[in-house]
N, C-alpha and C positions, 0 to 999 in steps of 0.2 A: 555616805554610809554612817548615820549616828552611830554613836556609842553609848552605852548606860552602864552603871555601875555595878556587878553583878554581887547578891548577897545570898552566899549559898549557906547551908547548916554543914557543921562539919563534916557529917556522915557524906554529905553531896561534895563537898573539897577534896575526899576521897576520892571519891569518885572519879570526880573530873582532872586530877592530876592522874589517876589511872587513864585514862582517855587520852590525855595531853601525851602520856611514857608511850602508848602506843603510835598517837600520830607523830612521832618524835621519830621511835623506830624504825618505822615504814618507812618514812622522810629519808632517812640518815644509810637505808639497804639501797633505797633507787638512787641517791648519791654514788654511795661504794659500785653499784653496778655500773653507771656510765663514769667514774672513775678510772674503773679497769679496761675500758675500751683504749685502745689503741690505734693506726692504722695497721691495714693487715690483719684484724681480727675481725670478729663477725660483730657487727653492730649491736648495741644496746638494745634491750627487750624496749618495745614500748608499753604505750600504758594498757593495753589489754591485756597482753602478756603477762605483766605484773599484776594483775589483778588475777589473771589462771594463777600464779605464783605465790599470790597472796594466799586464796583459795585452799591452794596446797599446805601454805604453814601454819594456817591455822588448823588444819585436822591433823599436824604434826606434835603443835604446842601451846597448850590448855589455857598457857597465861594470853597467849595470842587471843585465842577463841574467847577468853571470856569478856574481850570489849568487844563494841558493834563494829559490824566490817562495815556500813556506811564512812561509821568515824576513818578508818583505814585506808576505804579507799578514795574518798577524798584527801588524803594526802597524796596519795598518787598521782590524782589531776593534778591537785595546786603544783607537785612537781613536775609534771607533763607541762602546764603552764607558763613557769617558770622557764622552763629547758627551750620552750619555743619563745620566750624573752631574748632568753640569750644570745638563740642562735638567731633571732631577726635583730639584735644589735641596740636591741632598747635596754637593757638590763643585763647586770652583772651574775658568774656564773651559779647554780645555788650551788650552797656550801652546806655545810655540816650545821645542824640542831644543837645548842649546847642545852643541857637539864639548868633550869632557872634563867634561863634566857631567851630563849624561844619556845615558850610556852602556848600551844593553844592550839585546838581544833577546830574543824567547819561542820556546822549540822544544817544539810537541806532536805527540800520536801518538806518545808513545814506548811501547813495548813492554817486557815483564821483561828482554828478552833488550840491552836499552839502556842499562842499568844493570846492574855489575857490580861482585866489592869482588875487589880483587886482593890484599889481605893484611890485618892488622889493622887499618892506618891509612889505608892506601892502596885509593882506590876508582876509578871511572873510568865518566866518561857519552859517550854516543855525539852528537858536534854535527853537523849537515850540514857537509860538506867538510872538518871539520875534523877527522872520524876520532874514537878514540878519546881523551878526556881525562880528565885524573886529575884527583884531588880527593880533599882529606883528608877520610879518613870519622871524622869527632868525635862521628857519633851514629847511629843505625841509621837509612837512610832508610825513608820511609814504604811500603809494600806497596802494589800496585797505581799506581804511578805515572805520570799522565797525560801532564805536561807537565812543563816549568823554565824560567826564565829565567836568559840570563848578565846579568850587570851588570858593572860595571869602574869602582869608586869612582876622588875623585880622587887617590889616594893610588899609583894603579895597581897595585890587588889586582884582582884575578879573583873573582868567586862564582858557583857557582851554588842556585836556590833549587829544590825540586822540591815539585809539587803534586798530590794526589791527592784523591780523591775518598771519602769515610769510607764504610763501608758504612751500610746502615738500621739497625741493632740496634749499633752504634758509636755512631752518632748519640743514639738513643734514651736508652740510657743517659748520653750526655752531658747532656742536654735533662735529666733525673733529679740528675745531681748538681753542674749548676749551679745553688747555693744564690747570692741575693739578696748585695750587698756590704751590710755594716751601714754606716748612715749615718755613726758614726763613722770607720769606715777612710778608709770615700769624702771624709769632708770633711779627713782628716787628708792623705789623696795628693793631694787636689786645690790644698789651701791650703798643704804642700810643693813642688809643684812651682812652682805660682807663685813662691810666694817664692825660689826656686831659680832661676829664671830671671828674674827681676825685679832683684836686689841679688846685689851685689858678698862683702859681707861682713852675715851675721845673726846678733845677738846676742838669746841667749835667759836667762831667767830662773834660776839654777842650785837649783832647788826641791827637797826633799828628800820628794818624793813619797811615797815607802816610810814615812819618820816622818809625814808628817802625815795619811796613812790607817792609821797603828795603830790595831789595836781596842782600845779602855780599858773593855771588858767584865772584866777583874780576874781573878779567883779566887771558888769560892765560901767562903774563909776572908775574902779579902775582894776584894769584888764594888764595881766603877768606877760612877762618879757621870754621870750623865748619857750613857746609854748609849745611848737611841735616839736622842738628838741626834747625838752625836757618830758612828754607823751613818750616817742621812741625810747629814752632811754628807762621809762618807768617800765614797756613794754618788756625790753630787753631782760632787766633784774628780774622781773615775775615771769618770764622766761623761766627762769636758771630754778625754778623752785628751791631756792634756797630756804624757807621756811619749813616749805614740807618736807625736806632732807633732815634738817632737826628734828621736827616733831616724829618724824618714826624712828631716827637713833632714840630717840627720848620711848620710844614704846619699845623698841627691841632689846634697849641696852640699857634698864632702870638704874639710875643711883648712879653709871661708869660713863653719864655724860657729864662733861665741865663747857661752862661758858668763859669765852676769854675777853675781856674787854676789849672792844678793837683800837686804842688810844695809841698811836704810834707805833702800831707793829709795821706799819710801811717803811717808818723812817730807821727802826734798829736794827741793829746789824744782828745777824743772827749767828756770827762770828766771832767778831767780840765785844758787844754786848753796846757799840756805842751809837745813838742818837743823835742825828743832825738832819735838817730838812735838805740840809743839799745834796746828802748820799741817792736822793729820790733824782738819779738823772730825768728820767721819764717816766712815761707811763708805765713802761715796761722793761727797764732798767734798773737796778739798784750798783751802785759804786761808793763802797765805806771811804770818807775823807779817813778815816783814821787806822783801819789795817791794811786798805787798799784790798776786800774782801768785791767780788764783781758776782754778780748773778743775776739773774732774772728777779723784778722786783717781789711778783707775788710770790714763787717758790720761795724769797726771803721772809716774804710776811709770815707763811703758812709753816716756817719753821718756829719764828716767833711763837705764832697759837697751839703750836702742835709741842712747845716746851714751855706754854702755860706764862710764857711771858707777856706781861702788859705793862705800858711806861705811863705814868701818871703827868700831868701838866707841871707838877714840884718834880717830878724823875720821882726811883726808884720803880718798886715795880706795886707800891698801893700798902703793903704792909707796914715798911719803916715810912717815917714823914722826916727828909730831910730840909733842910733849909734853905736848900737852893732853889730859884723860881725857875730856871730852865732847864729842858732838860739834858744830863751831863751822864757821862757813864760812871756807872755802879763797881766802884772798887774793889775786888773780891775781898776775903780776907786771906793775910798771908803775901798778899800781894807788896 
């Protein structure tokens, strides 16, 4: 369902925020009515009924009557709609319109002749009372267009969106090359976006991928040592999509991604602070010689990168340059 940018003249902003208070109201009565349901009472009108209802108040009150009852009672649907979300368990229950925050109405039954493009950027849809309005045309609208709705974020932009209907044989062929997401992608966007909206700042591992899946399959003058190991385990790493986990924190999370150098985050204790190659019992072990700190070695690393710490070949963690060649733990101050 594209969206465009809608540019109305004032007298038409009128307008359509009149439009917007009405499909607000309708909205916010068929709320209040199935609100007040209970068990034991007589069930909520539906949407015909609300519509005789509507019917009724507008020959009651003038300000009702004077927007279009299309606009009105397509609120009615979208809440009909809605309410059968709810109760089939796909969607949460509707609630209440707030004025500058849920702003906007649906206009259907529009026709070809509803939508026009007045130049190459500039295009223009027909609103009830509001006459012709323009809108920047950023992209070709769809063919055969049924309906749209305006909306009015709260930044007070205009949009509207238009929605059509694809043919059978558009369809079909979509239905054809919609291929399956690979389990990688999916767990890569899914486990991005979390983390993206989770934390402030995420610091990831600064790994040199590309070197550590080189093939050391050689030459045949001379030919690499351990070749199907070292296949498998190139396999395994590009398994892990660990590149493409970065690059989309790097798209979802601008500027609040850190790289950590990965220079001895295996071997420091993430406890207190000290580096020794023998704290590395195994693979999957870590044991501090020096607080007697025990854990699981990577949930130690990934404390390490996840507090931005990295131990340089002189120690420290890259900023000061001490003078010693190995590395030694970092003395707070105060200490």
């Amino acid at each position: 369902m594209p969206r465009y940018r809608l540019l109305p003249s004032p007298a038409q902003q009128v307008v359509l925020r009149g439009h917007c208070a009405h499909a607000r109201f309708v909205w916010n009565l068929a709320v209040e009515q199935h609100r007040h349901w209970r068990p034991g009472r007589k069930s909520a009108p539906g949407y015909l009924e609300q519509c005789r209802q509507l019917t009724a108040a507008r020959a009651e009150h003038p300000w009702l009557a004077g927007g279009p009852q299309m606009v009105q009672q397509q609120a009615l649907r979208d809440f009909a709609r809605a309410t059968a979300n709810y109760l089939g368990g796909t969607h949460h229950r509707p609630s209440w319109r707030k004025a500058g925050r849920n702003e906007g109405f649906r206009v259907v039954a529009l026709k070809p002749r509803d939508v026009r493009r007045l130049s190459r950027h500039v295009g223009a849809v027909r609103v009830p009372k509001a006459g012709w309005v323009r809108f920047r045309w950023s992209r070709a609208v769809p063919p055969d267009v049924k309906s749209c709705r305006v909306t009015l974020d709260r930044a007070g932009r205009w949009h509207v969106a238009f929605a059509a209907v694809p043919a059978p044989e558009r369809a079909a062929v979509h239905r054809w090359t919609a291929l399956p997401i690979p389990p990688r992608t999916d767990w890569a966007e899914k486990a991005s976006t979390g983390l993206a909206r989770r934390f402030d700042v995420i610091r990831v591992e600064n790994l040199d991928i590309t070197g550590m899946t080189r093939s050391v399959a050689g030459s045949a003058a001379e030919p690499g040592r351990n070749v199907r190991q070292k296949s498998g385990l190139n396999r395994a790493i590009l398994a892990q999509g660990w590149g493409l986990l970065a690059r989309r924190l790097r798209d979802k999370a601008p500027g609040r991604v850190e790289k950590v150098k990965p220079h001895f985050t295996s071997q420091r204790c993430s406890a207190c602070g000290h580096v020794d190659p023998k704290s590395r019992e195994s693979q999957a072990r870590f044991a501090c010689t020096a607080c007697n700190f025990a854990g699981n070695a990577d949930v130690n690393a990934a404390r390490n990168i996840a507090a931005g710490h990295a131990v340089t070949a002189r120690g420290g963690d890259g900023a000061a340059r001490p003078v010693n060649r190995e590395p030694q733990l970092l003395l707070q101050s105060g200490q």
